[in-house]
N, C-alpha and C positions, 0 to 999 in steps of 0.2 A: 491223412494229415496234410493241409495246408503249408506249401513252404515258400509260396511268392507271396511276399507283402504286401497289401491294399490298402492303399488309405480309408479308402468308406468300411471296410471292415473291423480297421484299427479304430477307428470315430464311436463304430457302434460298440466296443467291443470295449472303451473307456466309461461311456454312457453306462452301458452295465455294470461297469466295477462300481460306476459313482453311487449307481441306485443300489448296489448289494451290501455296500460299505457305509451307507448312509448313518444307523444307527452308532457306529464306531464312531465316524467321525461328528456326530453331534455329540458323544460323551467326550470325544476329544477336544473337542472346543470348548464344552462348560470345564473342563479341567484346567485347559491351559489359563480360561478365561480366571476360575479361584483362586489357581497359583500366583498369577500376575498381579489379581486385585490384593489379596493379603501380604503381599508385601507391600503395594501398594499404602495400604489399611495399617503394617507395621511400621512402615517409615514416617507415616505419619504423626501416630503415638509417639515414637522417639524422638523425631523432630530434631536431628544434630545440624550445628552449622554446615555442615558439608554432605547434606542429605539427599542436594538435587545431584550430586555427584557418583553419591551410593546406586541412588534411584537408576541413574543413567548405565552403571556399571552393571547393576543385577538383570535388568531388563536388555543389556547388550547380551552379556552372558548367556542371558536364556535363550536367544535370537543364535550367538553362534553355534552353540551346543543344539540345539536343534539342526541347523545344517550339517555340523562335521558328522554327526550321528545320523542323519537322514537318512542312509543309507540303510539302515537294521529297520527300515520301518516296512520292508517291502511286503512283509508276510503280517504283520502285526495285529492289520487287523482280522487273520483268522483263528487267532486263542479262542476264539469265542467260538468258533465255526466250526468244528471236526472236520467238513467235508468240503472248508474252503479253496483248500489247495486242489482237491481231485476236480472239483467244478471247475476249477479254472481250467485243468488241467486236460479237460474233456473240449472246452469250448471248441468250435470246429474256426481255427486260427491256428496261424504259422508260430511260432516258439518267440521268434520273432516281436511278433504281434502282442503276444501275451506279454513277455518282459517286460519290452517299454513299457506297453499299459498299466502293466502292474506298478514299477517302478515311480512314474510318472501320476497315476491314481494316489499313490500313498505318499511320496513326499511333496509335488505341490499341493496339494490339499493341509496338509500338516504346517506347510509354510502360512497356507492363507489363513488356516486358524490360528495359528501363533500370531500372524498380523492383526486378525479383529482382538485379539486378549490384547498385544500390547496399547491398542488403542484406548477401549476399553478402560486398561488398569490406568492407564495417562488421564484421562478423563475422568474417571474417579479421583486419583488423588491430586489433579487442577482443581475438582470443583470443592473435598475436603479442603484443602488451604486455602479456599477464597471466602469459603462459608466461615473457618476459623479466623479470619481477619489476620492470616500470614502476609505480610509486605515480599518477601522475597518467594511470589510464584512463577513456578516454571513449568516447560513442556517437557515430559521426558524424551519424549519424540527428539523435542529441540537439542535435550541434550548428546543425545545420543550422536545426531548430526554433527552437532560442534566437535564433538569425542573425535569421533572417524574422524573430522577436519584437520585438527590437530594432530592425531595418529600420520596420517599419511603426509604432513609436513613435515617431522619431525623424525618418523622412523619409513622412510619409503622403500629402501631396500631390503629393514627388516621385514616389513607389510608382507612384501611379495613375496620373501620367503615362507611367512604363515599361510598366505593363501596357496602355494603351492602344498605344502605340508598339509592342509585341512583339506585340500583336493585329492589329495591319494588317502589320507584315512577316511572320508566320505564311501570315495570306492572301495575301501577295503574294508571299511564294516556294511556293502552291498556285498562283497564278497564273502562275508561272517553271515550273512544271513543266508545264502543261498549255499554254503558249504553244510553248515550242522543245521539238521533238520529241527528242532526246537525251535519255536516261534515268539517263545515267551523269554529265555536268555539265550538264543545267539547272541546279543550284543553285549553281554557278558563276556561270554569264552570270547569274543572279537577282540573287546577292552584289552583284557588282560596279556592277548597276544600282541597288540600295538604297544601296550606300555614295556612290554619285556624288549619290543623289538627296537622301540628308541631308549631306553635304559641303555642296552647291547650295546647300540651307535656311539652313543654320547662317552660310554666308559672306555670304549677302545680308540673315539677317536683323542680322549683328557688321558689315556696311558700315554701316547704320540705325543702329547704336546708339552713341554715342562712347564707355561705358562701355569696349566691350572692347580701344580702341587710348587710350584714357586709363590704362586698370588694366594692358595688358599680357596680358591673358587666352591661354591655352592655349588649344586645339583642344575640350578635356576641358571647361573652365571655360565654353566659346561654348555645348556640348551643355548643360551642366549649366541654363546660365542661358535657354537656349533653352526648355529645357521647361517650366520654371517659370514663364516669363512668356509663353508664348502657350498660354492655356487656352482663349481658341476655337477653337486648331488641334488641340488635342489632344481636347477633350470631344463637339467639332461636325464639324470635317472628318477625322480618322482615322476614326472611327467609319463615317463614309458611307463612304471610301476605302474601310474596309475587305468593306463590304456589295458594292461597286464589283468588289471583287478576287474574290469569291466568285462574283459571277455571270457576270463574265469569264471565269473559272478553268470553267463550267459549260458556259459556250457556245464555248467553245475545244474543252472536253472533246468537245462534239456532232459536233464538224468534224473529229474524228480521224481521220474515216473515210477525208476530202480527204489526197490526196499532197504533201510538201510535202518542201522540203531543208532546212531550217533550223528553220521556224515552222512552224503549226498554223496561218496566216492566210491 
């Protein structure tokens, strides 16, 4: 076993995940590429005054939820493959080597075909509203831009708390994939432990507070005021969490080798 890291080895060693993955990630592109056009193709038919807004919100949507989930994708494309983990697993590379590559093969790739979809789907329904003789066309591209603009004017310090937030579930569903060996819903059981884990936070930190049974607060309203007022949780402990999830996610990865029915533990 290989345990000093080489770059010319890691170079060829992504080269082959790209060409073993290939088939995966072409069905992965014509999918993202359907998803994106039929809403595109829906919004159209409905046609509300406030559609390029929609348009702008579903296709952001899709765009974050691919990154915060990014992480479950490391194994995914081996459903298909029985003997995709043990091939990899055999390659003559450091553990090292392998991770990244893996990690690195499946989500930017994933990122750049969700990029040609939302093009794509923008371009489809630009060129339905110009062929329809709509006076009010727009880029969802464009709008998307404006969105973020306005977001990060508007709510700056909430921003950075979500992206701190979407940074440790990122990692922590790379950690859901490489703890429970299923390929097909680790990001399942990952879900459901994330959502229990901030339900937990949010309920014990709205028990502490008498703001939120004085004011009546929502579930939405507990989240909202959660983040903004615990910035050591969010600038000091995600942060380390999230460093926490990565190297778990690494020494999980190393134990693959170990037979297990459920876990990697």
């Amino acid at each position: 076993m290989n345990k000093v890291f080489q770059f010319s080895r890691f170079v060829k060693l992504v080269n082959w995940q790209l060409a073993t993955d290939r088939p995966y990630n072409r069905k992965n592109l014509l999918v993202w590429i359907g998803s994106l056009c039929f809403i595109s193709i829906f919004l159209f038919v409905i046609k509300q005054p406030d559609d390029a807004r929609l348009g702008a919100l579903a296709f952001f949507s899709a765009i974050v939820t691919c990154v915060v989930v990014g992480g479950s994708y490391m194994f995914l494309s081996f459903r298909d493959r029985k003997d995709g983990i043990r091939e990899l697993l055999l390659v003559p590379a450091s553990n090292v080597e392998k991770f990244l590559s893996r990690y690195l093969v499946s989500f930017i790739v994933t990122l750049l075909s969700l990029t040609v979809a939302v093009i794509a789907a923008d371009g489809l329904q630009y060129a339905l509203n110009v062929v329809a003789g709509h006076d009010d066309v727009s880029s969802v591209i464009a709008n998307i831009i404006s969105l973020c603009g306005r977001t990060m004017q508007n709510a700056g310090p909430l921003l950075c708390h979500l992206l701190l937030l979407a940074i440790w579930v990122h990692t922590f569903f790379l950690f859901g994939a490489n703890l429970f060996r299923s390929v097909k819903y680790s990001w399942v059981f990952t879900t459901l432990i994330i959502v229990a884990i901030i339900a937990l936070l949010v309920c014990v930190w709205s028990f502490g507070s008498s703001d939120a049974y004085e004011n009546g607060y929502s579930f939405g309203q507990m989240v909202h005021n959660f983040l903004l007022n615990n910035a050591a949780v969010m600038y000091v402990v995600l942060p380390l969490l999230s460093v926490v999830n990565v190297v778990l996610s690494y020494l999980l990865f190393c134990r693959r080798q170990l037979i297990g029915r459920f876990t990697n533990i």
